[in-house]
C-alpha positions as CSV (number, residue, x, y, z in Angstrom):
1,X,26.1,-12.9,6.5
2,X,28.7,-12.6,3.8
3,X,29.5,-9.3,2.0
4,X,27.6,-10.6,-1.0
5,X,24.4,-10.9,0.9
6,X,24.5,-7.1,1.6
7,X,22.0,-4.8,-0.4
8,X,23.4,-3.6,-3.5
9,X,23.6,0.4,-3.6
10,X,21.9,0.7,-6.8
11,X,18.5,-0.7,-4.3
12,X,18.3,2.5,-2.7
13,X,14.9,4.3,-3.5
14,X,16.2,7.6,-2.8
15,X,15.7,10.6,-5.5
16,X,19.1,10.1,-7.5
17,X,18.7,13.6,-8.8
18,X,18.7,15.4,-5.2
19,X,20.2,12.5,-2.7
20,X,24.2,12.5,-2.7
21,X,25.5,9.5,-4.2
22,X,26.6,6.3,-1.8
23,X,30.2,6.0,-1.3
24,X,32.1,2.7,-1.6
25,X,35.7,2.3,-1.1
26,X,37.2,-0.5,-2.4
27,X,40.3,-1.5,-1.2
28,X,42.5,-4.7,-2.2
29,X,46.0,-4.8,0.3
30,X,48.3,-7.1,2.2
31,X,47.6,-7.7,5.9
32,X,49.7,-5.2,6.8
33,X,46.9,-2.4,4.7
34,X,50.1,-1.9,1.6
35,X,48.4,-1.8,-2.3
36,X,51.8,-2.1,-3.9
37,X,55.1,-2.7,-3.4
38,X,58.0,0.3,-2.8
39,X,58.9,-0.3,-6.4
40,X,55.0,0.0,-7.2
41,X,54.3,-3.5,-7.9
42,X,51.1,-4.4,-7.1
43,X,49.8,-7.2,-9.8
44,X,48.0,-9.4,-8.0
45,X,48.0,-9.2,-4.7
46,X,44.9,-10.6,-4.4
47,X,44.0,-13.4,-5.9
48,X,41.8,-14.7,-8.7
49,X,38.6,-14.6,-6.6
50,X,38.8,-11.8,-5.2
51,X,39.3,-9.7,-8.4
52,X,36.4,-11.6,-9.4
53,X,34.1,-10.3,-6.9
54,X,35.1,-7.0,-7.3
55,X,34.1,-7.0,-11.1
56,X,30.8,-8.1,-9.7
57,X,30.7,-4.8,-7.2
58,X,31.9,-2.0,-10.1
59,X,28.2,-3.9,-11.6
60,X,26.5,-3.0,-9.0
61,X,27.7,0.6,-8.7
62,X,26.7,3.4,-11.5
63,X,30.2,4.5,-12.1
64,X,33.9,4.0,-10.4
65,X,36.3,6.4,-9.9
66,X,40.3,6.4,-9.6
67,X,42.5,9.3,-9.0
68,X,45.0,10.8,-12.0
69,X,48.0,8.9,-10.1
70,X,46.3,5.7,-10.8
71,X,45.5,6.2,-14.2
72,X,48.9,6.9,-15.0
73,X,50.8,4.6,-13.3
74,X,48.4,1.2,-13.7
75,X,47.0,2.6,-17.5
76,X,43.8,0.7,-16.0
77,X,40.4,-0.1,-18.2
78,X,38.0,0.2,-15.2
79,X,35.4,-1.9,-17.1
80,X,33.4,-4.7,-15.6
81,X,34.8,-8.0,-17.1
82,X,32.1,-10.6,-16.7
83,X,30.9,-13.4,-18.2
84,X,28.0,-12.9,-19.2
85,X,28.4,-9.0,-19.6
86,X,26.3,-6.6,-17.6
87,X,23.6,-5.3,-19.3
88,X,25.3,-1.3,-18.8
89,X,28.7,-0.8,-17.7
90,X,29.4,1.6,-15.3
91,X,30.8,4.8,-16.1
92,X,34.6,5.6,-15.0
93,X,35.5,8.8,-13.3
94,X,38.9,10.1,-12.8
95,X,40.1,12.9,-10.7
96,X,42.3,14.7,-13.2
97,X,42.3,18.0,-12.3
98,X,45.5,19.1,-14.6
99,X,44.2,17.0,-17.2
100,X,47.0,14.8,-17.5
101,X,45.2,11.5,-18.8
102,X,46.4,11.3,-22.4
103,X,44.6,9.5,-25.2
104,X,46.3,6.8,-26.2
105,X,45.4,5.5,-22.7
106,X,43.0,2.3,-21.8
107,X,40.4,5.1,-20.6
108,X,40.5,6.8,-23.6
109,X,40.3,3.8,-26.0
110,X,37.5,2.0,-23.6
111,X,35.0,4.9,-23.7
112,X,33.1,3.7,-26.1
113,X,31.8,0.7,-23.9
114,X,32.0,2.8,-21.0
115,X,31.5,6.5,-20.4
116,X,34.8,8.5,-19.5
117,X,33.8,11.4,-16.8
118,X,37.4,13.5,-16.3
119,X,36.9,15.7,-13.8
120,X,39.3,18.9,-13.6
121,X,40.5,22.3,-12.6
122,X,38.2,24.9,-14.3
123,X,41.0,26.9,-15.3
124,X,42.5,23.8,-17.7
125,X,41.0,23.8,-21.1
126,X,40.0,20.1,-22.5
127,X,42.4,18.5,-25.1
128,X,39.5,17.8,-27.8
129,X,42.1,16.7,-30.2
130,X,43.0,13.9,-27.6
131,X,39.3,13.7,-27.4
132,X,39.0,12.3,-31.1
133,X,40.5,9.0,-30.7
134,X,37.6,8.3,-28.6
135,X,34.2,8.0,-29.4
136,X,32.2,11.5,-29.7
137,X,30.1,12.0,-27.0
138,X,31.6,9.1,-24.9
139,X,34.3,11.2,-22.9
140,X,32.7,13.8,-20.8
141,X,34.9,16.5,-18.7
142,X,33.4,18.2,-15.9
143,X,35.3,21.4,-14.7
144,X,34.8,21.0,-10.9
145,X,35.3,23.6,-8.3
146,X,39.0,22.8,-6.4
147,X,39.0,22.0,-2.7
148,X,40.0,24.8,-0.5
149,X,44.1,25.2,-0.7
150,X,43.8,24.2,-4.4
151,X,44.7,20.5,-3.8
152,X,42.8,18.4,-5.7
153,X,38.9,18.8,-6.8
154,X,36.0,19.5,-4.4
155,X,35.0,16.4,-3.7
156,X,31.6,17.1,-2.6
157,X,30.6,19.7,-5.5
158,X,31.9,16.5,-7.4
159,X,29.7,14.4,-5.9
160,X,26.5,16.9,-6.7
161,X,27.4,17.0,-10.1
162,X,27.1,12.5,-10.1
163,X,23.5,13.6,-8.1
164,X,22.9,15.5,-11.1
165,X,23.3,12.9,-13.7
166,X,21.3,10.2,-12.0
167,X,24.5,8.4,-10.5
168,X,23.3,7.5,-7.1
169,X,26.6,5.3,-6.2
170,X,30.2,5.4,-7.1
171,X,33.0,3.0,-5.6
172,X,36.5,4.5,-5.2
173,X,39.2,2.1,-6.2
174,X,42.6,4.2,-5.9
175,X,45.1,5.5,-5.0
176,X,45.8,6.1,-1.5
177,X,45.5,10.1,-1.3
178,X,41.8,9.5,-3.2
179,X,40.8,7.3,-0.8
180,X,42.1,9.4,1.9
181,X,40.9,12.3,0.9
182,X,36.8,10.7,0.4
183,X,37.7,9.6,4.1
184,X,38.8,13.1,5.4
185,X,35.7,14.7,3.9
186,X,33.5,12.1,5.9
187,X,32.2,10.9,2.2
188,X,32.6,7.3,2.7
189,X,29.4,5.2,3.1
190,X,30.7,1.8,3.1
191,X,34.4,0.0,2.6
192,X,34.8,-3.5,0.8
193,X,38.3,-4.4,1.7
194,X,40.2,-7.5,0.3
195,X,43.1,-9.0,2.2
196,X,45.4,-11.3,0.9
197,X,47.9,-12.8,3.3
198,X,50.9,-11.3,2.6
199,X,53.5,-8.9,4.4
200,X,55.1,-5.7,2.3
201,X,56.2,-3.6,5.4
202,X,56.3,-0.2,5.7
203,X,58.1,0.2,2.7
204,X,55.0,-0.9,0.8
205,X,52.7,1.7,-0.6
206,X,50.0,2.0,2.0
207,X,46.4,2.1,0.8
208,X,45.0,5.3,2.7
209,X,47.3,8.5,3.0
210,X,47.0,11.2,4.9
211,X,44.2,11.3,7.1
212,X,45.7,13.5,9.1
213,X,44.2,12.6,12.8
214,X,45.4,14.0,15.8
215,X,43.2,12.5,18.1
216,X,41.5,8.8,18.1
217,X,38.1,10.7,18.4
218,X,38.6,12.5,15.9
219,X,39.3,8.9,13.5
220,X,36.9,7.3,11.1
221,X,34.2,5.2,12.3
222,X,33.1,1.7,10.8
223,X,31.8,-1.3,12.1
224,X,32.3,-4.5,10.5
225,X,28.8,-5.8,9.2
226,X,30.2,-9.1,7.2
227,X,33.1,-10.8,6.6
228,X,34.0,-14.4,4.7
229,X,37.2,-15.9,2.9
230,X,37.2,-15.9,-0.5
231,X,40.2,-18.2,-1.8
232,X,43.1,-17.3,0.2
233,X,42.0,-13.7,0.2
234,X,39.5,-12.7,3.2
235,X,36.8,-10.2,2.4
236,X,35.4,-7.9,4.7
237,X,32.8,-5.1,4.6
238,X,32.5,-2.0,6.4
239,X,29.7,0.6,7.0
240,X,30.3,4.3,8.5
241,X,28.7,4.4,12.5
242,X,27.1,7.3,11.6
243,X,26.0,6.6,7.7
244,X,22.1,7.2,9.1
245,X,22.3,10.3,11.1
């Protein structure tokens, strides 16, 4: 069976409104597990393919989300690019919690064909002038409790308050310390990893950070559930050994 063959998240017949939405990571690396270069290059390093198929997975989830870092430094859109369009594109989340996503970025200018959900520190008050140069009632900012020690949002409370507006999946595309920290939390359902077959070293950005582990039982679990090549790239998928318990 190849990745695509898998059930689509947006087939589960659980209650959106009460069930905690299903995880995907998404990650697109060298061999060696590196998103970027040192310098932060990182355009493509997956091929033409691959990028295509993961288009087709942000369809297939109700929104995406990206951390602030990611925002900033790639400026991305976070839209699904297909041809034909889907009929509702999925809404883009981003972990922002000082608020540092400024308008004249992609996000901002997209949300009118794409809901903008900025999630953020209670204590920082939203820029609404920013908020002008989008469409009104397209950009939506959700003060979100922090996680304990103040670093970062609460990933979980975040994930009730998706549960709450009838987004029963989400697929986390970057950066590293987001990925890591939906890992650390035990939050991730599923992984669709692309790997394109290529060698950045250790100086290459890597694509999970700190997951801090002192002890291989206290690692991660997932077990491999399909795999196929896709160009040069291979694409493998992922589900967490204890996603049913």
């Amino acid at each position: 069976m190849t990745p695509a063959d898998n059930d689509s998240p947006r087939d589960a017949p659980e209650d959106r409104r009460t069930a905690p939405p299903h995880v995907t990571l998404k990650l697109a690396t060298s061999m060696d597990g590196r998103i970027a270069t040192a310098s932060g290059e990182s355009r493509w390093i997956t091929g033409e393919a691959a990028r295509l198929e993961v288009h087709r997975l942000r369809a297939s989830h109700d929104a995406v989300l990206v951390g602030s870092g990611t925002a900033l430094a790639d400026d991305p859109e976070l839209t699904v690019r297909l041809d034909p369009p889907p009929a509702r594109q999925p809404a883009r989340i981003v972990l922002d919690t000082r608020l540092r996503l400024q308008a004249a970025s992609r996000l901002f200018r997209t949300a009118d064909a794409a809901r903008l959900i900025l999630a953020h520190d209670p204590s920082c008050a939203p820029r609404f002038a920013e908020a002008s140069a989008a469409a009104e009632g397209d950009v939506v900012w959700w003060p979100t409790p922090l996680a304990r020690g103040g670093r970062g949002v609460d990933l979980r409370a975040l994930l009730a308050l998706c549960a709450q507006l009838g987004i029963g999946s989400v697929m986390v595309e970057g950066g590293g310390e987001v990925a890591a920290s939906f890992l650390r939390a035990g939050l991730v359902d599923r992984i669709e990893w692309f790997r394109a077959p290529i060698l950045l070293g250790a100086e290459g950005r890597p694509a999970i950070g700190d997951l801090q582990v002192a002890a291989l039982a206290d690692a991660p679990g997932f077990t491999r559930t399909a795999e196929c090549r896709i160009g040069a790239d291979l694409w493998e998928t992922y589900m967490r050994l204890n996603a049913g318990a």
